[in-house]
N, C-alpha and C positions, 0 to 999 in steps of 0.2 A: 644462476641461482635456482635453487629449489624450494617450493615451498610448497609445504603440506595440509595450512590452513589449517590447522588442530587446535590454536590460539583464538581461530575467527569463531569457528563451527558451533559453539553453545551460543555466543550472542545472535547468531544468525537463527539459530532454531527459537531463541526466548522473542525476535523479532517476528518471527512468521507466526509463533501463537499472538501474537499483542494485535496481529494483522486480522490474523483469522476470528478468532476471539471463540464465546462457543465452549466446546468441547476442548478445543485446543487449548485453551487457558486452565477452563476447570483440572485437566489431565494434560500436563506440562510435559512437552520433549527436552525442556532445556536441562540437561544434568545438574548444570548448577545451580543456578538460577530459581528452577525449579524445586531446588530442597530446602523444607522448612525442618529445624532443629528446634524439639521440645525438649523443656527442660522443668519440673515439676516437682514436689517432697509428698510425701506420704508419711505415717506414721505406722512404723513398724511395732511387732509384739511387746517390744519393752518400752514403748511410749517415746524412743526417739524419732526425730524428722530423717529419713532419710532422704537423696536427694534422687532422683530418675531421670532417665534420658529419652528420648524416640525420635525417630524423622517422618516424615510424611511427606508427599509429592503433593505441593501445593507452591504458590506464587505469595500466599500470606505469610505474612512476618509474624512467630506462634509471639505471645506475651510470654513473660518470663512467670515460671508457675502453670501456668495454662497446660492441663492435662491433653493427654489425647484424646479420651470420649471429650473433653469440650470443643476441643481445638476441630477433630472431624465434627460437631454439630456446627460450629461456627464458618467452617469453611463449606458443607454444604447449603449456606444460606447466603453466602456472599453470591453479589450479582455484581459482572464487570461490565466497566461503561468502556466500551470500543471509542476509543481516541484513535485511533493509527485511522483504521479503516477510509471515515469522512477524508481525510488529509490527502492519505493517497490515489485516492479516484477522485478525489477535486483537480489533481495536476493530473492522472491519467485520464479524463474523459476530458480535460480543458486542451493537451497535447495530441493524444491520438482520435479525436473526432473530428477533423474538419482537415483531416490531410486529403489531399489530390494527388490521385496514384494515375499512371497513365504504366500501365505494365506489357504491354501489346502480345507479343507469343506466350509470355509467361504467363499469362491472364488463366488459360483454361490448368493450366498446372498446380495452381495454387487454389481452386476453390474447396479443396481436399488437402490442403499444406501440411497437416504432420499426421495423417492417417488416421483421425480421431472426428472428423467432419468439422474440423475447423478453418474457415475463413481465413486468409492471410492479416486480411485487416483485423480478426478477430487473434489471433496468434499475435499480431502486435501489440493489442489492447492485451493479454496477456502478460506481453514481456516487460509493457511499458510497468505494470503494475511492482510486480515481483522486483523490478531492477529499480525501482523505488523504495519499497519495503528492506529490502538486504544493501543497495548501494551498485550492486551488479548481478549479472544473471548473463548467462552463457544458451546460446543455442548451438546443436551441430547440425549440420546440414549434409544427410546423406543418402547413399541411393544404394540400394540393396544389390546391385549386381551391374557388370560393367552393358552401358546403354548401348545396343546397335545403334548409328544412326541411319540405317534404312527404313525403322521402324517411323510411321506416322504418329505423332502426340496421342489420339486417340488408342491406338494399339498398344502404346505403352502404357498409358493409365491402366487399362486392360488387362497388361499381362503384370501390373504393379512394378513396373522397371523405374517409375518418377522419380525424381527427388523426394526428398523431406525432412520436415526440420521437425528437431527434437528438444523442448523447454529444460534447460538442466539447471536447477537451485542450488543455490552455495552450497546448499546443506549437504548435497551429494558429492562435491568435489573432493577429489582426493589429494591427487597434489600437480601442479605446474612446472615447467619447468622454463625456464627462460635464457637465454642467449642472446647480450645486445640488444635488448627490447623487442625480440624474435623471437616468440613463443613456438616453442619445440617440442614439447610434449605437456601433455593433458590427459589427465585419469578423471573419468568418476565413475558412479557407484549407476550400471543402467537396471539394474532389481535389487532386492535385498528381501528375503524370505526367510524365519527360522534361523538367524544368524549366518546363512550364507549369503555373502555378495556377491553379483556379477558384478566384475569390474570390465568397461570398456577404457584399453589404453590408446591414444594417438600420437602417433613419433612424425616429428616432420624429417623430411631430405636434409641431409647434414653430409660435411665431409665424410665422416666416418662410418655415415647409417642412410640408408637407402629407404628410410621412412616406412610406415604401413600401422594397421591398427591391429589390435587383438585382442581379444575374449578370455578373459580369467575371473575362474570362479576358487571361492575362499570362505572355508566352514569356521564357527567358534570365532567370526571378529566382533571384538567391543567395540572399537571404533577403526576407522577409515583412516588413522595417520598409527596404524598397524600394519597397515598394506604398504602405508605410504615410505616403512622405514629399509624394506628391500624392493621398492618400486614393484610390488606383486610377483618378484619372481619365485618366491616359493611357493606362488597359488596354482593352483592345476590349468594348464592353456586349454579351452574349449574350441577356440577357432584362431582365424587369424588371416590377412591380408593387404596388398599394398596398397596404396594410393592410387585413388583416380588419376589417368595421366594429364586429365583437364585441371586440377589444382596445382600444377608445376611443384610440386615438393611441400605444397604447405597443410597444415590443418583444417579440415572445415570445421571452425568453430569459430562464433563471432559473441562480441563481448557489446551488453547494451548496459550503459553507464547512469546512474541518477548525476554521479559527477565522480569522475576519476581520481583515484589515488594517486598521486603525484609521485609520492615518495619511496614508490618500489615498483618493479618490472611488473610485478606480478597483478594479475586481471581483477585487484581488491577496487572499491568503491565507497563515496560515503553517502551512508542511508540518509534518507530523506526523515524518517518517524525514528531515526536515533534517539535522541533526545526525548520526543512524546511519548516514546515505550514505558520508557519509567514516570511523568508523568500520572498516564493513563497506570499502573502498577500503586504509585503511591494515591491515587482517586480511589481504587478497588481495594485496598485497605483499611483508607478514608472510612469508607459506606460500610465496612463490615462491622469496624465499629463503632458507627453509628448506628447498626443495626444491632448489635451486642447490649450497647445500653439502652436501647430500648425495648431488648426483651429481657433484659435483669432487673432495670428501675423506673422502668415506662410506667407503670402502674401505682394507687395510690396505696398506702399499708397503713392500717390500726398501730398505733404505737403505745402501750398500756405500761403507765409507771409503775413500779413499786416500793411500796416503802423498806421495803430488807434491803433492797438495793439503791437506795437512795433517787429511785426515780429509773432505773435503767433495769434491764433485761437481763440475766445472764447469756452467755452464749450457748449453753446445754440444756437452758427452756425453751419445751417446744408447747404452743398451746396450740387450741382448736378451738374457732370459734365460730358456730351456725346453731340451726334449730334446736333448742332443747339443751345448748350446753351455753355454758357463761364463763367468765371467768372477772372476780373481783377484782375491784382496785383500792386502794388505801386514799382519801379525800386530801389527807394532808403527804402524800409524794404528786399529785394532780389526778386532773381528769382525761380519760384517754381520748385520744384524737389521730384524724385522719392525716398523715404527711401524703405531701401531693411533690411527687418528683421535680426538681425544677428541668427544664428545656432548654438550659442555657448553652450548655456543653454542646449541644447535637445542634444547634444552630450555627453555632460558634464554626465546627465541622462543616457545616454544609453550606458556608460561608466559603472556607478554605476551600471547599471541592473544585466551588465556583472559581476560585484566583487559578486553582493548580486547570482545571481546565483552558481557562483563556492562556497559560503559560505555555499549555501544553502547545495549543494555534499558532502561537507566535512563533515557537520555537521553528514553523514549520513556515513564516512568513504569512499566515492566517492570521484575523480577529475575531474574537466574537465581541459583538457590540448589543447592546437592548434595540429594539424596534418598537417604539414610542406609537408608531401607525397603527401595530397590533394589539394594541393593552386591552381595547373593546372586548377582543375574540377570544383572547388566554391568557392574559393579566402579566403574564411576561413571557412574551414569546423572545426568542435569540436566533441573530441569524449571522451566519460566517461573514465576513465583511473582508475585503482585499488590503492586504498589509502593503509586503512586496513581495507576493504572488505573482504578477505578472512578469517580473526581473527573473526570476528563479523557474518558472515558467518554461518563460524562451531559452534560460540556459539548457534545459532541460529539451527541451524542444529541436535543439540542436544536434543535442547529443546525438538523442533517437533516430533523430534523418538521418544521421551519418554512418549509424549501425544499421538500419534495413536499408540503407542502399549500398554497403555493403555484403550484406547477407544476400540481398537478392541479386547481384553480382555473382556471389558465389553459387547462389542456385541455377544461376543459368549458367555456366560452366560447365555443372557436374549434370544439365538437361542437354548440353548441346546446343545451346542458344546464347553462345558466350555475345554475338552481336546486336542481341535484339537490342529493342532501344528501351532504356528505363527511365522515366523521368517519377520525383516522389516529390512532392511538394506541402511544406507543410503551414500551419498559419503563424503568421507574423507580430499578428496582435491575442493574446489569451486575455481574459478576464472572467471573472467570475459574476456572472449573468446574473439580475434581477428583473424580470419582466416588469413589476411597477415601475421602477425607475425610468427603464428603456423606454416606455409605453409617453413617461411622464416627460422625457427629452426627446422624443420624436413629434411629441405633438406639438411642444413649444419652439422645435425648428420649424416646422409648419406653418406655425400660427406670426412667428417672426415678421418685425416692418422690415426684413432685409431683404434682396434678392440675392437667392443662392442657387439659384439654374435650376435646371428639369433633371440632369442627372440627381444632385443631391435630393432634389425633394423626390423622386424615385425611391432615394434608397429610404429616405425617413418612414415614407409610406409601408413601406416593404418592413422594413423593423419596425412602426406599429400593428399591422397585424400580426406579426411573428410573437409580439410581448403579448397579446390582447388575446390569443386564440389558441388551443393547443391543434398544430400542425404536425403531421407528416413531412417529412424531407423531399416528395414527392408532390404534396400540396401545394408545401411551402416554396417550389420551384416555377410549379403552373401557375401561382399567383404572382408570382415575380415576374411572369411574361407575361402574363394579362398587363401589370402595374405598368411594365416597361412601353406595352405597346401604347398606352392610354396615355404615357406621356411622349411616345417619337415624334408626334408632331411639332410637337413642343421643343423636341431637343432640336428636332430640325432647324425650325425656326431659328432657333439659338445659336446654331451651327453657321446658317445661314446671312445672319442679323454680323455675326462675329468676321466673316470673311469678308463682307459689304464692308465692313468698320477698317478691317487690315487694308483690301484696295482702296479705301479712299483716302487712308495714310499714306501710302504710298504713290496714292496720285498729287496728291497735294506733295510731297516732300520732295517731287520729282519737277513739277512747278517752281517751286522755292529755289531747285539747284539751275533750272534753267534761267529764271530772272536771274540769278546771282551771274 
């Protein structure tokens, strides 16, 4: 099967603004998504309504009526509240921090991993992010030129012979192709300038094709399943190449999952902030017009009867009314007076804001709950509270280990270090940390009529200064050995007290068998 992903590509771009937020939201990539339809009357020379049309590049939904100079005053004043954002770096920094990499030769190859001065572990916390946000995300992992292996690691970083991997977003895929759940080839977009794309294609080893990748560039494309519809062959070849002979026939390109699409070959995903996109979209609506009615009826207005008009105003009087000018009223249509806007509506909304946001959480296995402890300090503070975060988590957490310990498989392959040894380990428990809390159940293990040994009250100690203190990962290590050593007497002892207890079971039950 072939697939061009032309169907995915706008929800995947209206996803990375919702993510980014910003500029990206205010000025929308999403084609669709992105277009607002005015629709408005006017009064033409002979007194009838005509009716008008326009679009505008915005993510607000225009009112019906709503002109364009209003609709652009109203959408330059809307402010978006980033919902995605919080979601996705609570699972990316609760997944990718506290992994244990033991990478041994590939160590010095990767503190440079995709030629931009990024960190391997920092290149993960990247991938982890994006392939949450979209559902998947594709890295390639490649080496500019076929590797001596006489050269020493140092020499090669040197003359740039390394591997490296390259972050490639949905948004740039062109199309797939799969065999048997054997992915065979792979297009995307590696520039895009002035409507010309480079596309980079990769063919794996097939009966019929000896694999290799190539370079084609393509002036005047709308979009990427234009390429996709003769596989780029009428775009100009710029370069082109075989396969490393260290990947045996296959593609370097590995795929990192938030959770895999079951239901097709092809390398789609399902997003993590699916759901809280729109969400967060229908909150930034919300607030705009709550911001709309309060600058049309926010304020208090003179309302002066008349007697011609039985108490009311026509619509084509205009009056003025300050220093030096007045204007009469009739005693029997009433006295004029101040109306004072009611606040009921824009409560009522910021009410809603509040449901649509905690919906937005949940959707994502998040709470927001009130924090009752803080009302002293800001009368309502809210703090994210664990749903089943932690289930969703670890599923996630899986994923990820499976895809960079493939990927860096692959990388040592294509460095020549197909044997080193890679071990990646990642944590087992996630949760979403509160220092009070932690602080507040370290010290009550502590304080416990229980005995619970020298190891655990080690660790309680240890997790209350970590809750109590802002540490360094380096701090927070020295003071774990101080902790540790301050109890090995103690554990000795224990150790000790514990093996005394097992032989003299064994003395006694060995007595027992001889009387018998």
């Amino acid at each position: 099967m072939i697939e061009n992903f032309a169907r995915y590509r706008d929800r995947w771009r209206y996803l990375h603004d919702a993510y980014r937020g910003g500029r990206y939201w205010s000025d929308p990539s999403s084609q669709e998504l992105g277009h607002a339809r005015l629709s408005w009357f006017s009064i033409d020379e002979s007194g009838r309504e005509v009716w008008r049309s326009g679009m505008a590049r915005s993510y607000l939904v225009p009112h019906r009526g709503e002109t364009e100079e209003a609709f652009a005053r109203r959408r330059d004043l809307a402010v978006y509240l980033n919902v995605c954002a919080p979601i996705v770096k609570a699972y990316s920094e609760g997944v990718s921090s506290r992994v244990i990499r033991d990478l041994g030769a590939l160590q010095p190859l990767l503190i440079d991993a995709d030629r931009r001065g990024r960190h391997w572990s920092e290149l993960v916390e990247s991938v982890s992010i994006w392939a949450a946000v979209y559902g998947a995300c594709a890295v390639a992992v490649d080496a500019p030129r076929t590797i001596p292996e006489a050269l020493s690691e140092a020499r090669r970083a040197e003359l740039g012979l390394q591997p490296y991997c390259a972050v490639i977003h949905p948004t740039a895929w062109a199309w797939a192709r799969s065999e048997a759940g054997r992915l065979t080839e792979f297009a995307y977009a590696e520039s895009a300038e002035n409507r010309e794309v480079v596309l980079r294609i990769w063919k794996a080893q097939t009966s019929s094709s000896r694999g290799g990748w190539e370079l084609r560039a393509a002036s005047s494309v709308r979009d990427l399943s234009d390429l996709a519809a003769d596989r780029a062959q009428s775009a100009r070849l710029l370069d082109s190449g075989p396969l490393p002979d260290a990947l045996g026939g296959e593609i370097p390109i590995s795929f990192a999952f938030f959770e895999r699409d079951d239901s097709t070959d092809a390398p789609l995903g399902i997003s993590l902030v699916d759901d809280a996109a729109d969400w967060g979209r229908l909150i930034y609506n919300s607030l705009s017009w709550i911001a709309e009615i309060d600058r049309l009826a926010a304020f208090p207005f003179l309302a002066v009867p008349l007697r011609e008009t039985g108490g009311q105003l026509e619509q084509s009087t205009r009056l003025r009314i300050g220093p030096g000018q007045a204007v009469g009223h009739s005693g029997t249509a009433g006295a004029p007076s101040w109306v004072e806007p009611s606040g009921v509506s824009q409560q009522g909304l910021l009410q809603r804001c509040v449901q649509y946001l905690q919906l937005a959480l949940r959707s994502a296995g998040l709470e927001l709950a009130a924090d009752s402890s803080a009302q002293l300090q800001s009368g309502e503070a809210l703090r994210i509270r664990s749903r089943d975060y932690e289930s969703r988590a670890l599923r996630y957490s899986r994923q990820l280990q499976r895809w960079e310990l493939s990927t860096l498989r692959l990388f040592a392959r294509l460095a020549g270090l197909e044997n080193a040894p890679i071990a990646v380990t990642y944590p087992q428990r996630i949760t979403l940390s509160d220092p009070s809390e932690e602080l507040e159940r370290a010290l009550l293990l502590l304080s416990a009529q229980v005995e619970i040994g020298a190891e655990a009250k080690a660790i309680a100690v240890q997790q209350a200064i970590a809750a109590a203190l802002s540490l360094t990962e380096q701090q927070l290590a020295a003071i774990a050995d101080e902790v540790r050593s301050l109890y090995a007497r103690d554990l000795d002892a224990a150790f000790a007290e514990q093996r005394a207890r097992i032989l003299r079971a064994d003395r006694e039950a060995r007595t027992l068998v001889e009387d018998a």
